[in-house]
C-alpha positions in Angstrom: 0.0 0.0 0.0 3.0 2.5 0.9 4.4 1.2 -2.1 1.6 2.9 -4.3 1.3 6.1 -2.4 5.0 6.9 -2.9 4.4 6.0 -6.5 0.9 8.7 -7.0 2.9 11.3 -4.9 6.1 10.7 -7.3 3.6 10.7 -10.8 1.8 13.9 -9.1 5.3 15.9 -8.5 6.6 14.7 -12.2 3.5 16.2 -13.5 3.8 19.5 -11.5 7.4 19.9 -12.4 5.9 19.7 -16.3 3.8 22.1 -15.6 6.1 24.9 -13.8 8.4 24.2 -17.1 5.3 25.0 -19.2 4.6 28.0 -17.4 7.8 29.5 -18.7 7.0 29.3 -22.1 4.1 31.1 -22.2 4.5 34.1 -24.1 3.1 36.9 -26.4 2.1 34.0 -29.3 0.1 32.2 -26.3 -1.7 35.5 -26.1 -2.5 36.3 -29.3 -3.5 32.6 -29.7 -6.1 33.0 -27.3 -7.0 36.1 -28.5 -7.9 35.3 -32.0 -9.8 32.5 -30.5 -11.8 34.6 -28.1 -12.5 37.5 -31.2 -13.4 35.2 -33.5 -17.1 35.4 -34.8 -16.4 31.8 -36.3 -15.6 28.2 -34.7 -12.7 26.8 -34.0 -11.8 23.6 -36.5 -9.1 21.7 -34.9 -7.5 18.6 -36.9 -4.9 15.8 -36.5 -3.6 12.8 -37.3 -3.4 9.3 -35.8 -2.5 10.4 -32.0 -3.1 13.7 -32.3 -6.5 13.5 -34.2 -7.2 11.9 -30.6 -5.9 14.8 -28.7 -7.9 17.4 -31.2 -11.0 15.5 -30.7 -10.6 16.1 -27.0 -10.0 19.8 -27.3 -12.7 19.9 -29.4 -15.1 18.0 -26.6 -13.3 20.6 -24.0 -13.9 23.7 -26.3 -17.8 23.1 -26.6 -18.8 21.9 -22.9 -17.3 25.6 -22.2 -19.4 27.6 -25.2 -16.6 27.4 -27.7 -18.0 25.8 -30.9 -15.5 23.9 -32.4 -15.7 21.1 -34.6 -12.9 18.2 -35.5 -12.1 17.4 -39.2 -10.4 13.9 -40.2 -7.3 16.0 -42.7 -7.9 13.2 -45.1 -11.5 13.8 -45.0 -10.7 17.9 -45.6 -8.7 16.2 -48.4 -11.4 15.2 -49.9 -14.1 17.5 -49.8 -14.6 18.1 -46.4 -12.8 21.4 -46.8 -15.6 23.2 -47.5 -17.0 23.1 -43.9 -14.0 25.8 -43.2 -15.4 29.3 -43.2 -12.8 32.2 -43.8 -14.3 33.9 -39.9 -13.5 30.0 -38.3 -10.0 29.5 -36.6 -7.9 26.4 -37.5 -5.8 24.8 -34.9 -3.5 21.8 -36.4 -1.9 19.3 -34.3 1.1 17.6 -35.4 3.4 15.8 -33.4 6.3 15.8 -36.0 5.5 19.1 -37.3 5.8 17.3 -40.3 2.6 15.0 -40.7 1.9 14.4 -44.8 -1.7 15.5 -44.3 -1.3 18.5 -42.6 1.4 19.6 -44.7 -1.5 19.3 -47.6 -3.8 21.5 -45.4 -1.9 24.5 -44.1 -1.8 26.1 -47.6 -5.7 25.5 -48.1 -7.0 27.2 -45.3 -4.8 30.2 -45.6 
């Protein structure tokens, strides 16, 4: 039992050490992230791949249960004719572990 209450008060100090570090990097991008979000008269479209299509969809859960509409799109659906649910007053968040996923590469230059 000790055992395992050494181990969640070990996991909970890792975590708030992560968090401290993440603190530092917010800066003025953070900010005008947030406040193109918070301006915009659109939704917010957030997309991924693989992993990270699982991370967007969670954003996207967290976004609307606080008043945020946002909506997830598949990029190989937006590929393929999904695209056209983008409007030009919607923000586009796209997550990318690698920075340098094939589908997302395909979308950046459509939605600017």
């Amino acid at each position: 039992m000790s055992t395992s209450i050494e181990r969640g008060k070990e996991v909970i100090r890792i975590e708030a050490e992560a968090l401290e570090a993440l603190a530092s990097r917010i800066d003025e991008n953070f900010a005008a992230a947030v406040d193109l979000i918070f301006n915009s008269t659109g939704r917010v479209i957030v997309t991924g791949m693989g992993k990270s299509g699982l991370v967007a969809r969670k954003i996207v859960a967290t976004m609307n249960s606080t008043g945020t509409a946002a909506v997830f799109l598949h990029p190989s659906d937006a590929v393929h004719g999904d695209l056209g649910m983008v409007r030009a007053e919607d923000v586009v968040i796209c997550l990318s572990k690698s920075g340098d996923t094939e589908e997302i590469r395909q979308l950046v230059p459509m939605f600017r």
